[in-house]
KERO-982777 format. One record per residue (C-alpha): x, y, z; residue number from 1. Coordinates in steps of 0.25 Angstrom, whole numbers. Layout:
<kelums>
<kelum xx="X" yy="Y" zz="Z" i="NUM"/>
...
</kelums>
This chain:
<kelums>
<kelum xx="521" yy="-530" zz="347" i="1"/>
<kelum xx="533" yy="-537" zz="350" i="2"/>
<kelum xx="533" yy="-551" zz="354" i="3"/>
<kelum xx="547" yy="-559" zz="359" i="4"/>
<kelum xx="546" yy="-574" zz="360" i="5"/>
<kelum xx="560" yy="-579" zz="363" i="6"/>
<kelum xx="567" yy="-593" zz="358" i="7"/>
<kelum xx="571" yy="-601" zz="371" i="8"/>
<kelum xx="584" yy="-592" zz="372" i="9"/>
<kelum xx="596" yy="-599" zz="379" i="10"/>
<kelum xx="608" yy="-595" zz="383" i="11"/>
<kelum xx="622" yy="-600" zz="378" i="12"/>
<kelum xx="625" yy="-599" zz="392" i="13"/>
<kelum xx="614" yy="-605" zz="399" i="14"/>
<kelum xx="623" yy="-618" zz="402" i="15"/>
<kelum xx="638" yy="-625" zz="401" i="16"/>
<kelum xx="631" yy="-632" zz="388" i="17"/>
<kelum xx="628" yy="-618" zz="381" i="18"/>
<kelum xx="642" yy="-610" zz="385" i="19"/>
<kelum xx="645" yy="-610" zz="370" i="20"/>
<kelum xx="655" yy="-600" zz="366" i="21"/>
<kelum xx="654" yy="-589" zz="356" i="22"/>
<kelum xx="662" yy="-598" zz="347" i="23"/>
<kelum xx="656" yy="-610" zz="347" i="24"/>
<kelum xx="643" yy="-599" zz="345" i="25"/>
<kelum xx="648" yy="-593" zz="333" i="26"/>
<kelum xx="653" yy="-608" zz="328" i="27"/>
<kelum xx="639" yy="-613" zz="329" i="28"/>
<kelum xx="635" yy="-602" zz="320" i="29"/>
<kelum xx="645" yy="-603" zz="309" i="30"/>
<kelum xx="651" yy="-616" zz="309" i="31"/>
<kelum xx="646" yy="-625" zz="299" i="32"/>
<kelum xx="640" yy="-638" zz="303" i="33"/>
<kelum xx="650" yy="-649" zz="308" i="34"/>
<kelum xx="653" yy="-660" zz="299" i="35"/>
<kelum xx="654" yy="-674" zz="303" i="36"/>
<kelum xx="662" yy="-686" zz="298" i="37"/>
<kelum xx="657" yy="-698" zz="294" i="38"/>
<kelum xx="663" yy="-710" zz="304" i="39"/>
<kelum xx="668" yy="-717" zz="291" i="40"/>
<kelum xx="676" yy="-707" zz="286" i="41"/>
<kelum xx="684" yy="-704" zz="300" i="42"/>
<kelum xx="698" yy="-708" zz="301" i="43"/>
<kelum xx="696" yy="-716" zz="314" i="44"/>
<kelum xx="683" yy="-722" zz="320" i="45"/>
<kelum xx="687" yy="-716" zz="335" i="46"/>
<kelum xx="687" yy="-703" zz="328" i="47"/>
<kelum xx="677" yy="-703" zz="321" i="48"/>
<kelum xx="668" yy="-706" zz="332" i="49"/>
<kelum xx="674" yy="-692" zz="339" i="50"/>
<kelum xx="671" yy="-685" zz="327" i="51"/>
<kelum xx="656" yy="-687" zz="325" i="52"/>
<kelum xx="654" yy="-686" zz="342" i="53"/>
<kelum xx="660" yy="-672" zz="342" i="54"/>
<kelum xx="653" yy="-669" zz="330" i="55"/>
<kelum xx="640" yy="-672" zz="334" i="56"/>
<kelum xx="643" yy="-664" zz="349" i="57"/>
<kelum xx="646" yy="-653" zz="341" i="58"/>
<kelum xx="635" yy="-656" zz="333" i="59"/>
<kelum xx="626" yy="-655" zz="345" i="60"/>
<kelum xx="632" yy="-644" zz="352" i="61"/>
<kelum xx="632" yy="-633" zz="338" i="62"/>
<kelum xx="617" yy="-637" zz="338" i="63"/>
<kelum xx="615" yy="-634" zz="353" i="64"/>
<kelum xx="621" yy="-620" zz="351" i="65"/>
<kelum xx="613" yy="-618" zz="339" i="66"/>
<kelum xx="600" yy="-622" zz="345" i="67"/>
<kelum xx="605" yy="-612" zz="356" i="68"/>
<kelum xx="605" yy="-603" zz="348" i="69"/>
<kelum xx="593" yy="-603" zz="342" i="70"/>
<kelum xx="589" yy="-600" zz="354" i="71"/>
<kelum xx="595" yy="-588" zz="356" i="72"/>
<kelum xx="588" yy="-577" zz="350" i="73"/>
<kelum xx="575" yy="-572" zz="353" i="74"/>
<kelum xx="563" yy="-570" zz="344" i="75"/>
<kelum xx="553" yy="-559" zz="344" i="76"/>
<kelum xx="541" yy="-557" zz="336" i="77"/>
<kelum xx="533" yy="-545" zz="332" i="78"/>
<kelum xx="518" yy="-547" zz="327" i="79"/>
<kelum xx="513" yy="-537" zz="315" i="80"/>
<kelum xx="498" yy="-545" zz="312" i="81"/>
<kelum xx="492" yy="-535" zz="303" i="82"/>
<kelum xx="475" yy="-537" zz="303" i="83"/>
<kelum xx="468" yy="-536" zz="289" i="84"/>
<kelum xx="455" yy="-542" zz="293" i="85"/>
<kelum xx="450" yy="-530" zz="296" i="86"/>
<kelum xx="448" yy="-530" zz="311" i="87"/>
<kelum xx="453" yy="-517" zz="319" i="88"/>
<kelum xx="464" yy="-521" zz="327" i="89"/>
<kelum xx="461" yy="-512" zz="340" i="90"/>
<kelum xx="446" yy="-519" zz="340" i="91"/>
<kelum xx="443" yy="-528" zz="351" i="92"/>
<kelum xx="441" yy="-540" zz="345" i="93"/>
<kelum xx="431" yy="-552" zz="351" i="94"/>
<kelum xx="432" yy="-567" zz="348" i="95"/>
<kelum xx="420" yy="-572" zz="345" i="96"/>
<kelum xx="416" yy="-582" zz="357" i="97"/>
<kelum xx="412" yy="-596" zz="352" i="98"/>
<kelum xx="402" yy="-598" zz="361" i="99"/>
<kelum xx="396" yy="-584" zz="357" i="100"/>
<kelum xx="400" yy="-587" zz="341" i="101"/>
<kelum xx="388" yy="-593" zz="331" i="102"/>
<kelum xx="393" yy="-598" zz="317" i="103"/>
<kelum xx="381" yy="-598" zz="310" i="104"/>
<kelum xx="370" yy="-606" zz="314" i="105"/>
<kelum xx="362" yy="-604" zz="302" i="106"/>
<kelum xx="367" yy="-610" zz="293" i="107"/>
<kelum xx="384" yy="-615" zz="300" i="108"/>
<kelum xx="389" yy="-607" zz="286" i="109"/>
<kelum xx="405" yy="-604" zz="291" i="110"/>
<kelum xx="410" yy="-590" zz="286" i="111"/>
<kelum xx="421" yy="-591" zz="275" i="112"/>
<kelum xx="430" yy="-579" zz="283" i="113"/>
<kelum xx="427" yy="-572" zz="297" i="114"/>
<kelum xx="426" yy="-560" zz="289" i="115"/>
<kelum xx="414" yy="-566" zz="282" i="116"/>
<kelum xx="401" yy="-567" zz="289" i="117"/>
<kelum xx="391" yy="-562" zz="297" i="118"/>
<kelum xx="387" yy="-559" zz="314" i="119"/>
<kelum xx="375" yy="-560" zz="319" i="120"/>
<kelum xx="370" yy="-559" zz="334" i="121"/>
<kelum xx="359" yy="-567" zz="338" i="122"/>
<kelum xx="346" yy="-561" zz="344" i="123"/>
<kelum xx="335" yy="-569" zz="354" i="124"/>
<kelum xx="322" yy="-563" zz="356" i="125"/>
<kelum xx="324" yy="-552" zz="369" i="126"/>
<kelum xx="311" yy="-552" zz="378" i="127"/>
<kelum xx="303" yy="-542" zz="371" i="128"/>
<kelum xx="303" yy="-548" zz="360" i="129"/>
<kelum xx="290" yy="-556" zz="355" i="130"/>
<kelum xx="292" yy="-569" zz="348" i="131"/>
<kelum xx="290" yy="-573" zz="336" i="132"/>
<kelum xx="294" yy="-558" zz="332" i="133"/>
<kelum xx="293" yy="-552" zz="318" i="134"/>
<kelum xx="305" yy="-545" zz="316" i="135"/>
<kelum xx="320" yy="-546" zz="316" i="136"/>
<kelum xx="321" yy="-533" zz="322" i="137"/>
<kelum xx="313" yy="-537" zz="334" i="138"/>
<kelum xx="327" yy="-545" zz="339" i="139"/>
<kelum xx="335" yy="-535" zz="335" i="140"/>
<kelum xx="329" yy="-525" zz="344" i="141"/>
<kelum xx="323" yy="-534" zz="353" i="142"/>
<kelum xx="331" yy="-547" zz="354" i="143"/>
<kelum xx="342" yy="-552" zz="363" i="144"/>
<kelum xx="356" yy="-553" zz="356" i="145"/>
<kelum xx="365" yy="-565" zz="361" i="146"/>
<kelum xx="379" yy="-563" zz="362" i="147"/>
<kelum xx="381" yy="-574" zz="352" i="148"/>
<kelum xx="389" yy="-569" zz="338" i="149"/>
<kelum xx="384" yy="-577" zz="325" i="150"/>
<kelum xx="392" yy="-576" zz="312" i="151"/>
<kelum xx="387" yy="-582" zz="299" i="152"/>
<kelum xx="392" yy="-584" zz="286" i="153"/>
<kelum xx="381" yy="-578" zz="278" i="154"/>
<kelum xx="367" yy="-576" zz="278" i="155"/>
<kelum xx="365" yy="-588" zz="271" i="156"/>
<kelum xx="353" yy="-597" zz="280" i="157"/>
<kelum xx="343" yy="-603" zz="270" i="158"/>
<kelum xx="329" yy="-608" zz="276" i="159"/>
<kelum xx="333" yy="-620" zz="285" i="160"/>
<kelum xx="328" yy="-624" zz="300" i="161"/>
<kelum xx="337" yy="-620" zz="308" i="162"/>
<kelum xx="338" yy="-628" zz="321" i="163"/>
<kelum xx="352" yy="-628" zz="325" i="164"/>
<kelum xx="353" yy="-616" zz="333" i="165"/>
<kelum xx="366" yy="-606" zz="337" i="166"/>
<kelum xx="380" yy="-613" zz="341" i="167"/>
<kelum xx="389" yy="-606" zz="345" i="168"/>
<kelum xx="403" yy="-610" zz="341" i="169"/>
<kelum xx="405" yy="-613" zz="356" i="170"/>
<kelum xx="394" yy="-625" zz="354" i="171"/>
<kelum xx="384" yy="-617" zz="363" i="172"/>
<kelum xx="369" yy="-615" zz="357" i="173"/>
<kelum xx="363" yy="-604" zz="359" i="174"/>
<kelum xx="349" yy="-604" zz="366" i="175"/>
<kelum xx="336" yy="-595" zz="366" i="176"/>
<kelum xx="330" yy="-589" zz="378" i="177"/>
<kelum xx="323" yy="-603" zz="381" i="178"/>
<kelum xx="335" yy="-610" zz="381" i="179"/>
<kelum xx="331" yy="-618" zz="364" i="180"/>
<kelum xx="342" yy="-617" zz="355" i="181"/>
<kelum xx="340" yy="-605" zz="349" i="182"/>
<kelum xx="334" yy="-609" zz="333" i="183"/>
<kelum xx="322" yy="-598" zz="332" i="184"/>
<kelum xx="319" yy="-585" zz="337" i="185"/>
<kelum xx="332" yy="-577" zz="336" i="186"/>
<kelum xx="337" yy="-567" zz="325" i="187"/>
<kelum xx="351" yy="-564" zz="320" i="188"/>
<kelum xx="357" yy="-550" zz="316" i="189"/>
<kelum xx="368" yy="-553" zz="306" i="190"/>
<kelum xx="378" yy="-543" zz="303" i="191"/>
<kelum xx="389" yy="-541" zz="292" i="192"/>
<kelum xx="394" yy="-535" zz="280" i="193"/>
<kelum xx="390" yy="-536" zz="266" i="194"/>
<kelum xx="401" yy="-535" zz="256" i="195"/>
<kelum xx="406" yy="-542" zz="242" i="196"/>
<kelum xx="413" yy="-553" zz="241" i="197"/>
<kelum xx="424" yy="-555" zz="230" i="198"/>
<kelum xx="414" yy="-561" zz="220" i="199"/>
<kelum xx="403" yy="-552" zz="222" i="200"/>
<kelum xx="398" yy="-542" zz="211" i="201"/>
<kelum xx="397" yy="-527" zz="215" i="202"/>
<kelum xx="383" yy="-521" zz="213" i="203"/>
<kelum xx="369" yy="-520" zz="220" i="204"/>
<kelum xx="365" yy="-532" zz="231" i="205"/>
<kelum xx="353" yy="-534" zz="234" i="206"/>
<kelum xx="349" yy="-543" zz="247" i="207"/>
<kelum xx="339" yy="-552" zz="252" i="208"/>
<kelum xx="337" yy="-561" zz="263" i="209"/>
<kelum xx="328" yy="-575" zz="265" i="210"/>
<kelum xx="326" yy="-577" zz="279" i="211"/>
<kelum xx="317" yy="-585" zz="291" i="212"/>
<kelum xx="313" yy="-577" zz="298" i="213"/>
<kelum xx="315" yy="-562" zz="297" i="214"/>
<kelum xx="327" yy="-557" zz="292" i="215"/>
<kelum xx="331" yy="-540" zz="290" i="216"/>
<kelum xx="344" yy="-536" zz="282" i="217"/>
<kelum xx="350" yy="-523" zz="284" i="218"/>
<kelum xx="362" yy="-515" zz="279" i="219"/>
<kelum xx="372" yy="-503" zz="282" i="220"/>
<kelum xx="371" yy="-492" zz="272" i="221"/>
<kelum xx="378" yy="-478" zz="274" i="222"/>
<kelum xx="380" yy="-483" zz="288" i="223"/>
<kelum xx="364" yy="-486" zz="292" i="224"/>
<kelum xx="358" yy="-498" zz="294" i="225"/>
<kelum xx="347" yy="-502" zz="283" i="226"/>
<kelum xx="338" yy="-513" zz="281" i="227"/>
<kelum xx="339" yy="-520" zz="268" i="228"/>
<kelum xx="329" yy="-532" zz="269" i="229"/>
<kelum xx="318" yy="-535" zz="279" i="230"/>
<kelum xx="314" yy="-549" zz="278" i="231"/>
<kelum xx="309" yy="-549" zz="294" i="232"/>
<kelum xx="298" yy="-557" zz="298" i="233"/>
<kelum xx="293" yy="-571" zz="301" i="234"/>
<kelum xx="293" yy="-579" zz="288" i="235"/>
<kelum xx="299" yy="-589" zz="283" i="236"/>
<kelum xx="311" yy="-588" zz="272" i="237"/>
<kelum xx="309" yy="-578" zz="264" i="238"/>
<kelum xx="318" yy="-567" zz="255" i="239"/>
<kelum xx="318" yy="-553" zz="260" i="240"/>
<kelum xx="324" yy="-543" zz="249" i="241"/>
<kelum xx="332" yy="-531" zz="249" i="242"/>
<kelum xx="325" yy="-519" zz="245" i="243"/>
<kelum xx="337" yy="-512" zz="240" i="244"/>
<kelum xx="352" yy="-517" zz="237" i="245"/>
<kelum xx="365" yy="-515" zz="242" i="246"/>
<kelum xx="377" yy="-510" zz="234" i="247"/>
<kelum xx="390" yy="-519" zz="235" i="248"/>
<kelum xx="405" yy="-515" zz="228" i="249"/>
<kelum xx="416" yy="-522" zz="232" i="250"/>
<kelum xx="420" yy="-517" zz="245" i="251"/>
<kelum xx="407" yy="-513" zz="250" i="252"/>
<kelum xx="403" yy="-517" zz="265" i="253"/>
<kelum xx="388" yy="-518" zz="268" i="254"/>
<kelum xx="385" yy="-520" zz="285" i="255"/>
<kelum xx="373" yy="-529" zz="285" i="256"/>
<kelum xx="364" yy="-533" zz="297" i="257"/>
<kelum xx="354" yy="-545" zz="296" i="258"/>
<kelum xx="343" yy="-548" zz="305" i="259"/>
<kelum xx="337" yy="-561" zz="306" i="260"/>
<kelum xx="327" yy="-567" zz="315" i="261"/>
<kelum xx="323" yy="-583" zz="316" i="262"/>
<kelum xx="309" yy="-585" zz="320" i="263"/>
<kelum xx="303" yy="-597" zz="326" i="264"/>
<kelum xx="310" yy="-611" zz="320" i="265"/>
<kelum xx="315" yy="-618" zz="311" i="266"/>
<kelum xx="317" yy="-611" zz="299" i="267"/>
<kelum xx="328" yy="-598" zz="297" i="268"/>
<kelum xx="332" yy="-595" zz="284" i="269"/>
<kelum xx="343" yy="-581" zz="282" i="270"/>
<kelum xx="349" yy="-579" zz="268" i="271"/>
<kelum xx="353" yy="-567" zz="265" i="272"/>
<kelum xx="354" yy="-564" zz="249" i="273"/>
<kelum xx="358" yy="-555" zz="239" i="274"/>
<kelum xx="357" yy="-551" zz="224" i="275"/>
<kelum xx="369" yy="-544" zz="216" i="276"/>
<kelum xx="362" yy="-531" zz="207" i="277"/>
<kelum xx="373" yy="-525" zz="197" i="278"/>
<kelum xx="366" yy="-511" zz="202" i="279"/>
<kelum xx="351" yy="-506" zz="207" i="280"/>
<kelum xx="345" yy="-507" zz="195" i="281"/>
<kelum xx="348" yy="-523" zz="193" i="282"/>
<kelum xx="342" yy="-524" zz="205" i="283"/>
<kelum xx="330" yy="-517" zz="204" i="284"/>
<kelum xx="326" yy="-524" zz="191" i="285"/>
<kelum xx="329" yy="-538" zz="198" i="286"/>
<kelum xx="321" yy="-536" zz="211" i="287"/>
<kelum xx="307" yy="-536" zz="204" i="288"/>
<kelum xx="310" yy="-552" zz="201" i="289"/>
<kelum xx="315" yy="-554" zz="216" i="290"/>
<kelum xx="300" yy="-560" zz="217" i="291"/>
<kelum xx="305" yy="-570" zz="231" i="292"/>
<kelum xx="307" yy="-558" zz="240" i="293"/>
<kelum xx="296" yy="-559" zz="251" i="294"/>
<kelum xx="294" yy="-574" zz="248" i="295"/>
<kelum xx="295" yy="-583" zz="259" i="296"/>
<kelum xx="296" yy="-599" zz="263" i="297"/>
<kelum xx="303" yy="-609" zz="269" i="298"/>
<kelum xx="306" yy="-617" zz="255" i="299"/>
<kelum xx="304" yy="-605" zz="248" i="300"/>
<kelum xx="320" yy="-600" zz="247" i="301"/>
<kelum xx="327" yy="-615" zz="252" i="302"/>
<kelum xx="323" yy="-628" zz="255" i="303"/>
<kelum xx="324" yy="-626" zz="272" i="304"/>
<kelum xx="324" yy="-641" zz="272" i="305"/>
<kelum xx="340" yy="-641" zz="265" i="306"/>
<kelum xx="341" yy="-626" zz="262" i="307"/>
<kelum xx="343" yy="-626" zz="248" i="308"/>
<kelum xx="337" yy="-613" zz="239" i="309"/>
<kelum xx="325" yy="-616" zz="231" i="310"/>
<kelum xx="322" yy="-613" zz="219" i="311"/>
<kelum xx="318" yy="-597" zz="222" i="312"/>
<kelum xx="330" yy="-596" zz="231" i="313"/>
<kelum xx="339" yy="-603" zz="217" i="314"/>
<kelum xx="332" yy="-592" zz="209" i="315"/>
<kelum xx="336" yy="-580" zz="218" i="316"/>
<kelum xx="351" yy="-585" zz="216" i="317"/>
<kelum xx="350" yy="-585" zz="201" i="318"/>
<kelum xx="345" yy="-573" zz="200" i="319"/>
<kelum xx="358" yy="-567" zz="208" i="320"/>
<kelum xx="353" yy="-569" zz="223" i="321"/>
<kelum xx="364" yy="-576" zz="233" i="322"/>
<kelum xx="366" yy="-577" zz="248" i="323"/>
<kelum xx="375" yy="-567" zz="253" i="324"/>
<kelum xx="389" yy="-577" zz="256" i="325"/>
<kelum xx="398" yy="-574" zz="268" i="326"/>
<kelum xx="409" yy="-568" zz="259" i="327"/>
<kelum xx="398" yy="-557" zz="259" i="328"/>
<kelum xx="399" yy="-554" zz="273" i="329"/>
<kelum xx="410" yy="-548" zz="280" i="330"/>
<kelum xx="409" yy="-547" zz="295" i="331"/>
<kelum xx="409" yy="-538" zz="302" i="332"/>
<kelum xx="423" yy="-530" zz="308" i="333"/>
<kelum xx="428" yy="-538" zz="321" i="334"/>
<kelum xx="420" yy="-549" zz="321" i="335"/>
<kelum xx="425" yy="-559" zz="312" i="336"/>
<kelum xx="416" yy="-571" zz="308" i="337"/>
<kelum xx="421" yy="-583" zz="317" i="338"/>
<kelum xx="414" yy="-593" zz="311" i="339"/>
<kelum xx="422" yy="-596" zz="297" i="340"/>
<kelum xx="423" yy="-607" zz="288" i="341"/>
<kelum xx="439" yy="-605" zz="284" i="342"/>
<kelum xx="448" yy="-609" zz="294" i="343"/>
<kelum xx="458" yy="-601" zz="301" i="344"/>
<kelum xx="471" yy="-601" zz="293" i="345"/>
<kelum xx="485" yy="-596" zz="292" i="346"/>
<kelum xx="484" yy="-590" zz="276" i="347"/>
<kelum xx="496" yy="-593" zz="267" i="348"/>
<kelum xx="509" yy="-594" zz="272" i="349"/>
<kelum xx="518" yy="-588" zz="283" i="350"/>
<kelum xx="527" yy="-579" zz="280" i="351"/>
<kelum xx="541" yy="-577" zz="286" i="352"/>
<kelum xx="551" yy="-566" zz="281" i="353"/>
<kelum xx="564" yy="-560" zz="287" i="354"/>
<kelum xx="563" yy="-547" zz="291" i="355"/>
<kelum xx="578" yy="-545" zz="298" i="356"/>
<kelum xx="589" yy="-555" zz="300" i="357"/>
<kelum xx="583" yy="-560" zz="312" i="358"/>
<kelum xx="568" yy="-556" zz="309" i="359"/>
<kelum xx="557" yy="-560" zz="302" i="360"/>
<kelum xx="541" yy="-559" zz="301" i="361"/>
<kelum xx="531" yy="-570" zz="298" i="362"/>
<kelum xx="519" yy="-566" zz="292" i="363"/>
<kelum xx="506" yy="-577" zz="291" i="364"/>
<kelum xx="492" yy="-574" zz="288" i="365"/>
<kelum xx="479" yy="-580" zz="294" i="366"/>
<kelum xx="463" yy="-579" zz="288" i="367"/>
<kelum xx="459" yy="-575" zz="302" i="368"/>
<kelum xx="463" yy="-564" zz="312" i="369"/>
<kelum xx="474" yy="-571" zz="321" i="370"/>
<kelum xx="485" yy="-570" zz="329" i="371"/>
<kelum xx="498" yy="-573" zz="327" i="372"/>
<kelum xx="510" yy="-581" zz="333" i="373"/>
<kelum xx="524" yy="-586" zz="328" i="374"/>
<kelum xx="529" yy="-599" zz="332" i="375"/>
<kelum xx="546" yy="-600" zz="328" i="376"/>
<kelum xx="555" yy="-612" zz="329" i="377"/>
<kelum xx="570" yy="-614" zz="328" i="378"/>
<kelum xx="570" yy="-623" zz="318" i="379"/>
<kelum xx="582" yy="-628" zz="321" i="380"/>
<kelum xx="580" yy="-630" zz="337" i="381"/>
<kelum xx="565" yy="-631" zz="337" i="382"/>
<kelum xx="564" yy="-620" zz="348" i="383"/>
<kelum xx="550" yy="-613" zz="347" i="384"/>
<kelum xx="543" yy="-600" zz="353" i="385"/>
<kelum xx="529" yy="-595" zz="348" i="386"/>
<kelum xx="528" yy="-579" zz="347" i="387"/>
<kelum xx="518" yy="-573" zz="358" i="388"/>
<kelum xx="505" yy="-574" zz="350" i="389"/>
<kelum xx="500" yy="-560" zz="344" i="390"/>
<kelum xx="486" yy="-561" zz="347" i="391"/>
<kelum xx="481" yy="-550" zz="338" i="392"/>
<kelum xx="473" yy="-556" zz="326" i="393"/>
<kelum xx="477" yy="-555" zz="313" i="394"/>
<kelum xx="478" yy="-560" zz="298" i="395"/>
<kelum xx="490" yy="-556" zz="293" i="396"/>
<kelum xx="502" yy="-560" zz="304" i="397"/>
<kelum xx="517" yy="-554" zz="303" i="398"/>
<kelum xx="526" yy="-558" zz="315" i="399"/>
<kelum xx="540" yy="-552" zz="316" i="400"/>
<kelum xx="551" yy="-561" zz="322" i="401"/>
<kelum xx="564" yy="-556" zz="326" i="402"/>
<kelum xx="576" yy="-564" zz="334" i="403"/>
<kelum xx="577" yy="-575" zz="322" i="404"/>
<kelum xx="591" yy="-581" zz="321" i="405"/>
<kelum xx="598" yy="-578" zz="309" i="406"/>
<kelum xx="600" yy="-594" zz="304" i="407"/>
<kelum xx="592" yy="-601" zz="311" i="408"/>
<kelum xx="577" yy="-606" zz="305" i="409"/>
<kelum xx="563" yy="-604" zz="313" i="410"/>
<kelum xx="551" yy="-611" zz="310" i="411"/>
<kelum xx="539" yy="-601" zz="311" i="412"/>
<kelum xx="524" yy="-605" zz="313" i="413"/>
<kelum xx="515" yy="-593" zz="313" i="414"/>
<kelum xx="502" yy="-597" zz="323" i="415"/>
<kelum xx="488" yy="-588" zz="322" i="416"/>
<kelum xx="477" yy="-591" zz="331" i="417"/>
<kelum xx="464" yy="-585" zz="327" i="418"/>
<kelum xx="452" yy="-579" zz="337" i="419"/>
<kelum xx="445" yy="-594" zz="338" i="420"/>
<kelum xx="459" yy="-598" zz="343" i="421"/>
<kelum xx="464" yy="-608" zz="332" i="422"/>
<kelum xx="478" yy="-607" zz="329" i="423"/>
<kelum xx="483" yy="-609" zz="314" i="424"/>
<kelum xx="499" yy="-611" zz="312" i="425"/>
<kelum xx="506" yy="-609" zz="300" i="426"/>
<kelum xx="516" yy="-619" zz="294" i="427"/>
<kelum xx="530" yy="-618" zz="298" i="428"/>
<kelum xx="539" yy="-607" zz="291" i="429"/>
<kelum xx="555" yy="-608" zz="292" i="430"/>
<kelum xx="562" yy="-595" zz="293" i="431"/>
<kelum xx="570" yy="-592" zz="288" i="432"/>
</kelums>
């Protein structure tokens, strides 16, 4: 797509103070710059006092024609974005709305990327629903959804009280059916993808979850849904285990759904946990000392007064067992995690190349989807145009100029603006 953005463009003939001649055109062009006499050095002071006056009219009126023109040509852009973040580029794409967003109310833990992280949906009891209820599943196939999104970092909540209820980024809170800040009585459904991260270890991975109240972890496998740990219920904390484990190589994408319910305050708890097993049989032989699966408590697995691990929960990481970390989860395709700890950026430098004696392309890279947009300045009159912005969203940006004149400098700022609508510029590049 070809976009023209043009430079102020004059004519030499506009007015009696532009009708220049072709030769005082082509003298501006190649003659070198006019030297002046010092006053001292002149033969006569009356003289010398002519000299420097028509020197500096002259002066004036070369740089008059040259700022004329630089404003001559015209300056066309053509945008080649290319998208590696794995987004389909013919996909209808939805920003999320911050007053419909949720950054994780648990436990306020940022994401490291927007590709990291989990959604979750939110679920209120529906009116056949009895309360307290027994099972996760009873909001699932009973429950009222709210058109809310959550995104979380990880599935990292130790046993706490959790009283600050769900904000939206917008500063709304969200209410249930009685009009109380909603802090009991809801249940989450989580959904990501499982996956190695660069320091991982290859082999079996066997999971676990420690949750108040009821909590059911499920996974794909040969394209069908299957349960991997039920920890439902009403109890307080307590470690539900994997009956089998998963196999992870590098590369390996594992869809994941968690459902998990809050009872009746205060306390909620939600780790979700695994163990690295060099194959099967490891894992076999080290299940029979897993003696904590089924035991609960609220001081059992942390302190819920500062949330720090006790000594059971200290044991299970030395022998291998950690909370899954937000490198771990990708999310899931078109729908990026909004709520990230690393700040929108321009990565690197700008590049800008010649690509034809009047043409060149400016290539500029962002950590985030964006768009992309070129401010150019005639260095030497300070005339500015801004290309018309490309709106499609991208991380690596290429923009193609042609019109440039052969001579003259621009000063180029490449602009991105990113889907929460902050705007990053880069530094100023001199071309050429």
């Amino acid at each position: 797509m070809k976009k023209t953005a043009a430079l102020l463009i004059a004519s030499l003939a506009c007015s009696p103070a532009h009708a220049l001649s072709i030769g005082d055109f082509l003298k501006a062009l190649f003659s070198p710059p006019v030297k002046q006499e010092s006053p001292s050095r002149s033969p006569n002071s009356a003289g010398s006092s002519g000299s420097v006056s028509d020197a500096k009219a002259e002066e004036k009126r070369l740089a008059e024609l040259r700022r004329t023109r630089g404003l001559l040509k015209s300056i066309s852009c053509t945008f080649h974005g290319s998208n590696n973040y794995g987004v389909d580029p013919n996909a209808i794409f939805e920003f999320p709305d911050p007053d419909q967003t949720v950054c994780d109310p648990l436990s306020s833990t940022p994401s490291e990327s927007r590709t990291n992280g989990l959604s979750a949906k939110i679920y209120l009891p529906g009116p056949n629903m009895t309360i307290p209820v027994s099972t996760v599943m009873d909001y699932y196939n009973k429950g009222v959804a709210l058109e809310q999104d959550v995104y979380f970092a990880s599935i990292n909540v130790p046993t706490r009280q959790f009283t600050k209820g769900f904000v939206t980024e917008g500063g709304s809170v969200l209410l249930d059916s009685n009009g109380n800040k909603l802090v009991e009585n809801f249940a989450l459904e989580y959904n990501s993808i499982l996956k190695l991260s660069d320091s991982d270890k290859e082999g079996e991975y066997e999971l676990a979850s420690i949750s108040d109240d009821g909590a059911r972890v499920f996974f794909k496998e040969d394209d069908q849904w299957k349960e991997l740990i039920n920890n439902d219920g009403n109890h307080a904390s307590r470690m539900g285990c994997a009956y089998r484990t998963i196999a992870m190589k590098r590369g390996t994408e594992v869809p994941i759904k968690v459902f998990y319910y809050q009872g009746s305050r205060y306390h909620v708890a939600n780790v979700l946990m695994w163990k690295h097993h060099k194959d099967t049989k490891a894992y076999k032989r080290s299940v029979m000392d897993n003696f904590v699966c089924g035991k609960s408590g609220n001081n059992f697995f942390y302190n819920s007064s500062n949330e720090k691990p006790t000594a059971i929960t200290k044991w299970l990481q030395s022998t291998g067992w950690q909370t899954i970390s937000n490198a771990n989860y990708k999310m899931p395709e078109h729908k990026p995690n909004p709520c990230t700890q690393e700040p929108f950026k321009i990565v690197g430098s700008p590049s800008v190349s010649a690509i034809s004696s009047t043409g060149a392309k400016v290539i500029w890279s962002t950590n985030y989807p964006s768009s992309s947009q070129l401010r150019i300045a005639n260095s030497f009159t300070g005339e500015v145009v801004y290309t018309v912005k490309d709106a499609t969203l991208v991380t690596e940006h290429e923009v193609h100029i042609e019109g440039l004149v052969p001579g003259l400098a621009y000063d180029i700022i490449a602009i991105s603006v990113d889907d929460k609508g902050t705007e990053v510029q880069s530094f100023i590049i001199t071309y050429p």
